[in-house]
ZAMARGU-4260 file (C-alpha; in steps of 0.2 Angstrom, whole numbers, plus 5000, padded with zeros to 4 digits):
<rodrens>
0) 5279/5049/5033 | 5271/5040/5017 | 5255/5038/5013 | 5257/5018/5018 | 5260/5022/5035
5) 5248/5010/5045 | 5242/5023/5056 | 5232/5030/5040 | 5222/5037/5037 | 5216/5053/5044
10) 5196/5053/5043 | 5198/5071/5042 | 5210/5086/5046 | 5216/5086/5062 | 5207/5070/5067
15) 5215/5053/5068 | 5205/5037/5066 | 5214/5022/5072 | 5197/5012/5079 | 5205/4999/5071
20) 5219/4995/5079 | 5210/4998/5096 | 5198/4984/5090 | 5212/4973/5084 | 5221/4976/5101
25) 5207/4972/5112 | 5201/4957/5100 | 5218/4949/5105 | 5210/4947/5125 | 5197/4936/5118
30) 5195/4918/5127 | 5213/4923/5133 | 5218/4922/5154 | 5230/4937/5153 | 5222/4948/5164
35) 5204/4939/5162 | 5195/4939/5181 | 5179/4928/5176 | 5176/4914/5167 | 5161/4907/5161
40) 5157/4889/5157 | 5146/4883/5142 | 5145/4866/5139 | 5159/4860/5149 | 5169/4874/5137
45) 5179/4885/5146 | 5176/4904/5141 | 5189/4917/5148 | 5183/4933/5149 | 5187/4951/5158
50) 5172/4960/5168 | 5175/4975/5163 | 5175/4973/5146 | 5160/4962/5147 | 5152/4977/5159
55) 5154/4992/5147 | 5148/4982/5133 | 5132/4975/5140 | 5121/4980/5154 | 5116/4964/5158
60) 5134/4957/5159 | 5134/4975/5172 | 5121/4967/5183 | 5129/4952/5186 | 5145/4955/5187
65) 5145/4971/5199 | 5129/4967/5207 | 5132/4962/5220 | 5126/4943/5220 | 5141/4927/5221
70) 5144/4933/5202 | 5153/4946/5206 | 5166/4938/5217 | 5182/4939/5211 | 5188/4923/5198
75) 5172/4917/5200 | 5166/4901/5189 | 5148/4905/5180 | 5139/4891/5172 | 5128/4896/5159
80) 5116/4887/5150 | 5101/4887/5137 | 5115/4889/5124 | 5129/4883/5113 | 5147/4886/5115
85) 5148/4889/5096 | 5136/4904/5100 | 5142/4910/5117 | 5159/4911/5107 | 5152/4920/5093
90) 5145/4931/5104 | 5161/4935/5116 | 5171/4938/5100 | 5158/4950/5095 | 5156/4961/5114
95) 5179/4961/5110 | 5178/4966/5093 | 5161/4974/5086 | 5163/4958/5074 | 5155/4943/5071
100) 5156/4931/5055 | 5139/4923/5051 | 5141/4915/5032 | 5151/4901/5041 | 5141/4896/5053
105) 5124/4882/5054 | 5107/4888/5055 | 5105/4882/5072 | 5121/4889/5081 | 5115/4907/5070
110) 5097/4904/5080 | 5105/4901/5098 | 5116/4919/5092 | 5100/4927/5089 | 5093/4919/5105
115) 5108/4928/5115 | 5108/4944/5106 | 5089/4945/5112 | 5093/4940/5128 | 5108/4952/5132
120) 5098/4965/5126 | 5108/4969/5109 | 5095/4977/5098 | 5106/4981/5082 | 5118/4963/5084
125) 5098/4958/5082 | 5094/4967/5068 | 5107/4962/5057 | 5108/4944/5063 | 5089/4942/5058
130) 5094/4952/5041 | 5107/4939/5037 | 5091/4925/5041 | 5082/4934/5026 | 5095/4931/5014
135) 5097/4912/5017 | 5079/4906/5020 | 5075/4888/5011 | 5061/4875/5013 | 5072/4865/5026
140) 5077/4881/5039 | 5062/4893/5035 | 5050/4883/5049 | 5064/4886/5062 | 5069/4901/5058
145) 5051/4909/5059 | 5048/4898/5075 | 5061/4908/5084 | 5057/4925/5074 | 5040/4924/5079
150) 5045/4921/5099 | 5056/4935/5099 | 5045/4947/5091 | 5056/4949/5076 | 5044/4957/5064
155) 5055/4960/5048 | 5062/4943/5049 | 5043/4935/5053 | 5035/4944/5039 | 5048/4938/5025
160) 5049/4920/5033 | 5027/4921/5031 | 5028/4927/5012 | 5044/4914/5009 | 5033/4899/5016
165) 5015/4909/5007 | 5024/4905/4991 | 5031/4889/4994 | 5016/4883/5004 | 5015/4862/4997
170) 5033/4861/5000 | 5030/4868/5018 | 5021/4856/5023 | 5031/4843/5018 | 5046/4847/5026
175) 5053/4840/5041 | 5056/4857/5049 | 5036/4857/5048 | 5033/4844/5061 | 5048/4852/5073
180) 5036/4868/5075 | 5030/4873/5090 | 5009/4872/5093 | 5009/4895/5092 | 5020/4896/5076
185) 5009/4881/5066 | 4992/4890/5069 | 4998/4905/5066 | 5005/4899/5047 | 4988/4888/5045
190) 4978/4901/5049 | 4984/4914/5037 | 4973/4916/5020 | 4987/4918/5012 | 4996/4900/5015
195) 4986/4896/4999 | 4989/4876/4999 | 4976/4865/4995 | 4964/4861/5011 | 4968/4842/5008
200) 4987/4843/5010 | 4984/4854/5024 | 4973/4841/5034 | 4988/4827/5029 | 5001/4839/5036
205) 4992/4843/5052 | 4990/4825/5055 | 5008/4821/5050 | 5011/4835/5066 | 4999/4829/5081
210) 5009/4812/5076 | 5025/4819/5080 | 5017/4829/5096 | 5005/4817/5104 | 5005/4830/5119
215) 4999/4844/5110 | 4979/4846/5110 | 4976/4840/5096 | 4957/4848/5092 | 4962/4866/5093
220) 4976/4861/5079 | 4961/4853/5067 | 4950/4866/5071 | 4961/4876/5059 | 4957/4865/5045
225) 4942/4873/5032 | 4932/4859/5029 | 4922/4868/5020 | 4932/4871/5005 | 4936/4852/5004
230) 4925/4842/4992 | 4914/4830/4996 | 4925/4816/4992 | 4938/4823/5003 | 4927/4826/5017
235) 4919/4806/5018 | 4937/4798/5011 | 4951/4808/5020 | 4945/4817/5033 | 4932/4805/5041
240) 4943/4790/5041 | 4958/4799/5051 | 4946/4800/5065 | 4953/4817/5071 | 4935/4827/5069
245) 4918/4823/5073 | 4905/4817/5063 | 4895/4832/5066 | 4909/4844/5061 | 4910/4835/5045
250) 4891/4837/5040 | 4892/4856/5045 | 4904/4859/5033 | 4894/4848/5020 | 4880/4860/5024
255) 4889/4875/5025 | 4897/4871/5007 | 4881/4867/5000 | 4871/4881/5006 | 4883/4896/5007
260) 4888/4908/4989 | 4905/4903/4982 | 4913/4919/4987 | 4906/4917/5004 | 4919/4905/5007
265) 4934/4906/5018 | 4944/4905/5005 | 4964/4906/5004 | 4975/4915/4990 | 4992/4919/4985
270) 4998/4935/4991 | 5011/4943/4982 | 5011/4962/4990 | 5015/4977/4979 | 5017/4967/4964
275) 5005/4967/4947 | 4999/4949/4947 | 4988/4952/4933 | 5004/4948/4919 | 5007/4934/4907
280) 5023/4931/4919 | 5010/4927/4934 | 4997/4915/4923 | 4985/4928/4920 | 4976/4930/4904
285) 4960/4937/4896 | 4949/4926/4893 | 4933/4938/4888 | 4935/4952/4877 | 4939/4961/4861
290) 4957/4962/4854 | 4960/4953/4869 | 4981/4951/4868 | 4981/4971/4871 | 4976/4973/4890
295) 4992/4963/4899 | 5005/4968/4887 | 5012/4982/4898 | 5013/4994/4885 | 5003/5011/4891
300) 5010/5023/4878 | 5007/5016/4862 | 4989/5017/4858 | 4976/5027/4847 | 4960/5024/4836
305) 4964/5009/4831 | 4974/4996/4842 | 4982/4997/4860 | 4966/4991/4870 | 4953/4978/4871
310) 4935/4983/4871 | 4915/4976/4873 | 4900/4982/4866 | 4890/4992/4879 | 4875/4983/4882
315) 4858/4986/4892 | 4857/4968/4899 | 4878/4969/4905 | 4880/4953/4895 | 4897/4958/4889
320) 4911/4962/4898 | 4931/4961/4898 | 4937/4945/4910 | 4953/4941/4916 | 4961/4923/4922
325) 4972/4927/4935 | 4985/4912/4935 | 4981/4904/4953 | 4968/4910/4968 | 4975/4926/4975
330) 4974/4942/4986 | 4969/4957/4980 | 4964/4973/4987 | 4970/4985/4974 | 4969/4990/4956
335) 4973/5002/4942 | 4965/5003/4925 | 4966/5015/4910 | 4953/5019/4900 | 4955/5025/4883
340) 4961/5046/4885 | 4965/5051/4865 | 4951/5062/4870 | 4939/5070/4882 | 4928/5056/4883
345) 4922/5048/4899 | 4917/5030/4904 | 4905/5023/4918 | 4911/5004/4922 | 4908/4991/4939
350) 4919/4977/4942 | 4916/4960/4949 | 4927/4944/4957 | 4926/4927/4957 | 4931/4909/4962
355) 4921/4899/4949 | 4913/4912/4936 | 4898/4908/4944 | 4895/4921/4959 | 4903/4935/4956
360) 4904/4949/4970 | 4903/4968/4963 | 4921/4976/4972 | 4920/4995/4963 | 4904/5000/4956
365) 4907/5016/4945 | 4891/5012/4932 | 4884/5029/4940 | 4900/5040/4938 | 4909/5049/4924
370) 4929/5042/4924 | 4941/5044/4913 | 4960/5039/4909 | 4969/5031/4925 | 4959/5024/4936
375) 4968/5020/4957 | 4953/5007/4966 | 4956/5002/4982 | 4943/4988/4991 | 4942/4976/5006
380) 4955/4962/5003 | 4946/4948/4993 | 4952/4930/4987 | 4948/4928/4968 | 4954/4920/4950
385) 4944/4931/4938 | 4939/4946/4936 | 4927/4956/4924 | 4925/4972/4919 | 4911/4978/4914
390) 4906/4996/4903 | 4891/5003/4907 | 4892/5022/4897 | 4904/5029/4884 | 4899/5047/4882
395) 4906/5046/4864 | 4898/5029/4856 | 4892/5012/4864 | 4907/5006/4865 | 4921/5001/4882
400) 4940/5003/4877 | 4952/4998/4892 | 4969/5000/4887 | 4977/4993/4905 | 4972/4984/4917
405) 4984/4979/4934 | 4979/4971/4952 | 4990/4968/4966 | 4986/4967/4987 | 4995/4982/4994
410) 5000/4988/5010 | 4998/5006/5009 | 4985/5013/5018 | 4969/5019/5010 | 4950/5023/5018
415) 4935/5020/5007 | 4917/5030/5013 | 4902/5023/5003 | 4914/5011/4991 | 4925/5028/4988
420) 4941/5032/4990 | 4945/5045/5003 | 4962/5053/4995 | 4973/5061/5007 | 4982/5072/4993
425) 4979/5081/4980 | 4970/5072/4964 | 4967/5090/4955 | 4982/5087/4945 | 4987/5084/4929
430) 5000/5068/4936 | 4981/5061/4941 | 4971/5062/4926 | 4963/5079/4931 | 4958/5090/4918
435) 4949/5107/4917 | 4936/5104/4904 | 4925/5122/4906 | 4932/5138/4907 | 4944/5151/4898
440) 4966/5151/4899 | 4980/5153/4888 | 4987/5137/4892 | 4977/5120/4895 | 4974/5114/4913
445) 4983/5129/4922 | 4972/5127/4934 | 4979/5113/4939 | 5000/5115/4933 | 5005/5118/4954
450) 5012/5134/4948 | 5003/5149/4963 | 5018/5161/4958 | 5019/5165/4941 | 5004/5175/4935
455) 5000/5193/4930 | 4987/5202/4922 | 4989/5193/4905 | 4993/5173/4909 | 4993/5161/4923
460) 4973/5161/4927 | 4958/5153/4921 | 4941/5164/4920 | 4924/5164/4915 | 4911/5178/4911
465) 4900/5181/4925 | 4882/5176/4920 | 4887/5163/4906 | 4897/5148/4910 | 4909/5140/4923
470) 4926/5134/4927 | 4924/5115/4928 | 4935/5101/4933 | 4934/5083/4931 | 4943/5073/4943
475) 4949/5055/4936 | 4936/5043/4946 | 4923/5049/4958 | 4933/5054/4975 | 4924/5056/4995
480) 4931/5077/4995 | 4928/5087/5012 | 4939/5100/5006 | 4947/5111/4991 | 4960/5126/4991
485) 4960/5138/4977 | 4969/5154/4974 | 4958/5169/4966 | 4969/5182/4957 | 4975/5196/4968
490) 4988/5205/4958 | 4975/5221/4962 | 4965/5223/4979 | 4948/5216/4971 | 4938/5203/4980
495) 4926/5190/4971 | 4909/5178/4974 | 4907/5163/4971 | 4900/5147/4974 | 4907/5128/4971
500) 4896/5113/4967 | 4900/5093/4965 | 4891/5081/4953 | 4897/5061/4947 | 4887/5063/4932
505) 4885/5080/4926 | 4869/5082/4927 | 4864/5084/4945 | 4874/5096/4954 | 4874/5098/4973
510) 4883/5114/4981 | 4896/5113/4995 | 4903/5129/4996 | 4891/5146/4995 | 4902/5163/4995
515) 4892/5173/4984 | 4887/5184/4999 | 4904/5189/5003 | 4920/5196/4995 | 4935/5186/4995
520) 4951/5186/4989 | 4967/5177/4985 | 4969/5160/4993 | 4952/5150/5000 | 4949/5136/5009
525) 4934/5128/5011 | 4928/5114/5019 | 4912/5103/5020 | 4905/5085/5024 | 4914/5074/5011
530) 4902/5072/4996 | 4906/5061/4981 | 4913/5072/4967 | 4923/5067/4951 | 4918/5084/4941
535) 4920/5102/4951 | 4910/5118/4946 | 4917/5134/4951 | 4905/5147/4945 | 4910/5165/4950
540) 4894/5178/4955 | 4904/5194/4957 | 4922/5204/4954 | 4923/5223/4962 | 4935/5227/4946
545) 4925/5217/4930 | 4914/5206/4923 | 4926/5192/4925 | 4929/5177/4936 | 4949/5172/4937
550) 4956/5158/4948 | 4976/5154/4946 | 4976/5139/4956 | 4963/5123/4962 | 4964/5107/4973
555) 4955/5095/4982 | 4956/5089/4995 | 4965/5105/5002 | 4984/5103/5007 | 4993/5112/5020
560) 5007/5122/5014 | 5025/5126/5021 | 5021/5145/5018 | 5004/5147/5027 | 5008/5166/5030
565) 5002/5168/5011 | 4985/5159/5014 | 4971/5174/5016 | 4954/5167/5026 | 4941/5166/5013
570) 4931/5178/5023 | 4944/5191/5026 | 4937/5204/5016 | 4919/5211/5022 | 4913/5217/5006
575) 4896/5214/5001 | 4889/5204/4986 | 4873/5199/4977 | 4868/5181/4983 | 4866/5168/4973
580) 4848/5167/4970 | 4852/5187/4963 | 4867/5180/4949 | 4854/5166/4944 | 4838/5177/4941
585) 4848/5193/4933 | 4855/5194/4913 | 4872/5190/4908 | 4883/5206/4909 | 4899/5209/4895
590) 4916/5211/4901 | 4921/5226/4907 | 4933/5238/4899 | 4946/5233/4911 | 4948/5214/4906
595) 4960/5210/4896 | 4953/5197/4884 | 4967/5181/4879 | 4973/5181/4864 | 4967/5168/4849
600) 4979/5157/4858 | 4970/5155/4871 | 4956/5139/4871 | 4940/5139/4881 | 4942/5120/4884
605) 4925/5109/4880 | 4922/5091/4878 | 4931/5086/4862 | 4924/5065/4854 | 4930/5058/4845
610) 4923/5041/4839 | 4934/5027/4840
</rodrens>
């Protein structure tokens, strides 16, 4: 037999696949009376069609056929209606077949194929029909198509029909699938903040639609107009005259507008989710700063002491500031900035929205906290045009450098406690800006490499002499912690003390873990009410072997681990040690002859400025 043979091929060894020919065989019975015992009548069409067939396919088809009711009676007629016979065809070829070809078809017999693949219960024909709707969405279908979306529950398709019609908003309203929506599916789209037309043209369209459906109740369609963000012209020569609102509304919103903050406003915006609207592509532009062109260019690699960002004098009265133009009103909830890292300087910084540079609302307020490098803000949704960023400390010179600066609405799910970020993983890393800037290790920020398996008696740790310094970490940007996970060094059976402390400012500590009364060794977790923290101290208070405090691994918050059989309680060993008010009154001690002291290689990381 040769390898053109039509019953190829095999799907796999001693299996034959011939669902093709199976579907091409019963295909043939469509709309055909050989053999058919039903037919069905759609328009005055004639549809053929055989009950078992129809019954294996659909449940519904099941209950009707062999339910007992006239239906089931042997060459019965059945009349259907609420549909086309272009869609009731499309859909018999497809319970034959498995098939159905949509490119061909109208955007209304493609609706009335969606309507029946809802009604006859065919959840994946429903699914890829309203995929095929995504793909071919234009001002003239995009109203109909989210009319039926939206009545069907069709999430997928209703969400890409919302951000299609967000974007396209002025043509929208002047389209005639507009006026053909139904009273649930308008308010729905007028009532979104991000159907960011002006109010005006939304007043005219909604007028333009209780024209076209006298019926409707017309005041709870106005009542979705925000007066208040038409001027005053607008209100008295467009609004007033049509007659549709009340005097008194009218004056309520002059008042309202007159009285209330700019960004107090009900204001709409562009939303563009999980895309950087602050680029040139997107009409956004500094429009306050130093070396301006630097901060939107894209470019976070090339940088040093001398160009790759934009910057502001650091000022007492926060006169100065860096501001960004985004190119139209839009919906933000997110940002991401880098401050200048070519060393292990830190920045305190706030930043502020606004509609008219004139009331500015504070979003992330950092002027109190140490930050450095990439900086990951999250905040209520706000609508704005400009932004400013303003530096409040450098602990280097009396100067801000931002090298980046992007914004964006997301979607991803964040919580914020006091205006803080609330992280769920680990931001003790070295991918997030964490950096160990106190303590002793042959190689930099081993604290933080994610590596708990390779270390010995020479490597792999990070230590401090008891009585005379710390390990520290500084986070990236203050963080709500309630928990942390570190791994003390065990390759012995010696147990530690210890005690951990937070601070934003490194000057007032607070402690959040005390274990200087008790031994403990190898893994630790510690939890505690979430306290602000972007530096960690780690100061050890006793070691059973030496003078030395060695931690191989640190993060926060805590992470649950596959292998959980290798966690040790931090209080599984009993062994007594000094409390902490003893390691704070008694002299520093030397090492012990039993630590091995790094090698030259080794860095005890500090601080390093260096002025830009």
């Amino acid at each position: 037999m040769s390898n053109s043979h039509p019953l190829r091929p095999y799907t796999s060894v001693g299996e034959i696949d011939h669902v093709h020919i199976l579907s091409e065989h019963i295909g043939g019975l469509v709309n055909r009376d050989e053999y058919s015992d039903v037919t069905f009548i759609v328009e005055k069409k004639r549809f053929s069609a055989h009950r078992v067939i129809l019954a294996a396919r659909c449940q519904y088809f099941r209950a009707l056929l062999y339910g007992g009711m006239r239906e089931s009676q042997p060459e019965v007629e059945i009349p259907l209606e609420d549909t086309t016979a272009e869609a009731f065809g499309m859909l018999l070829k497809y319970l034959y077949t498995g098939r159905a070809m949509l490119r061909d078809e109208k955007e209304e017999v493609l609706l009335d194929f969606l309507s029946l693949a809802h009604k006859y219960g065919f959840p994946e024909l429903e699914d890829s029909t309203s995929e095929y709707l995504c793909t071919i969405l234009n001002i003239q279908n995009v109203c109909m198509i989210y009319d039926v979306a939206s009545l069907y529950s069709l999430s997928k398709l209703t969400s890409t029909c919302c951000l299609y019609m967000d974007r396209n908003a002025q043509l929208v309203l002047s389209s005639e699938g507009f006026l053909t929506l139904s009273k649930a599916a308008l308010l729905s789209i007028v009532k979104r903040d991000s159907f960011a037309a002006p109010e005006k043209d939304i007043f005219q369209a909604l007028i333009n639609w209780c024209q076209q459906n006298p019926t409707e109740n017309h005041d709870e369609v106005m009542e979705s107009v925000r007066l208040p963000l038409m001027s005053l012209t607008e209100l008295l020569n467009v609004v007033r005259p049509s007659g549709l609102l009340s005097p008194d509304a009218i004056l309520d919103a002059i008042k309202v507008r007159s009285e209330s903050r700019d960004m107090d406003l009900n204001y709409r915006g562009m939303l563009i989710p999980e895309e950087n609207i602050a680029t040139m592509k997107h009409g956004a532009q500094v429009v306050k700063g130093e070396l301006k062109s630097a901060l939107l260019d894209g470019d976070t690699q090339n940088y040093d002491l001398d160009h790759g960002f934009t910057r502001h004098p650091i000022e007492d009265d926060c006169r100065s500031g860096i501001e960004i133009k985004l190119g139209q009103p839009s919906i933000i909830n997110h940002m991401r900035l880098l401050l200048w890292d070519r060393d292990s300087r830190s920045y305190s910084y706030y930043i502020e929205v606004s509609m008219d540079e004139l009331d500015w609302v504070r979003v992330i307020d950092h002027s109190k906290f140490l930050c450095r490098s990439w900086q990951n803000l999250y905040f209520r949704p706000c609508v704005c045009r400009y932004i400013r960023i303003i530096g409040t400390y450098n602990t280097v010179n009396k100067v801000f450098h931002l090298v980046a600066f992007e914004c964006m609405f997301t979607n991803r799910p964040f919580t914020l406690e006091n205006g803080l970020l609330v992280p769920t993983d680990n931001v003790a890393t070295i991918s997030a800006c964490a950096s160990v800037i106190e303590g002793v290790s042959r190689s930099r920020n081993a604290l933080l490499n994610g590596d708990t398996k390779n270390y010995d008696w020479d490597s792999g740790y990070t230590c401090h002499q008891l009585g005379s310094g710390a390990i520290v970490v500084q986070l990236a940007q203050p963080y709500m912690i309630g928990s942390i996970r570190l791994l003390l060094w065990d390759c012995d059976d010696r147990s530690y003390s210890y005690y951990v402390e937070f601070s934003t400012n490194q000057q007032q500590w607070t402690v959040v873990a005390d274990r200087t009364t008790v031994g403990c060794r190898s893994w630790q977790i510690l939890s505690f009410e979430r306290q602000p923290a972007s530096l960690i101290r780690i100061v050890g208070t006793h070691n059973t072997a030496n003078e030395v405090f060695h931690c191989v691994h640190f993060e926060c918050p805590a992470q649950s681990e596959d292998h959980k059989e290798d966690i040790v309680n931090e209080d599984l060993s009993a062994v007594p040690g000094p409390s902490r008010q003893d390691y704070l009154s008694r002299p520093p001690q030397a090492p012990s002859a039993n630590f091995q002291q790094p090698s030259h290689s080794a860095s005890r990381q500090h601080p390093h400025h260096l002025a830009l």
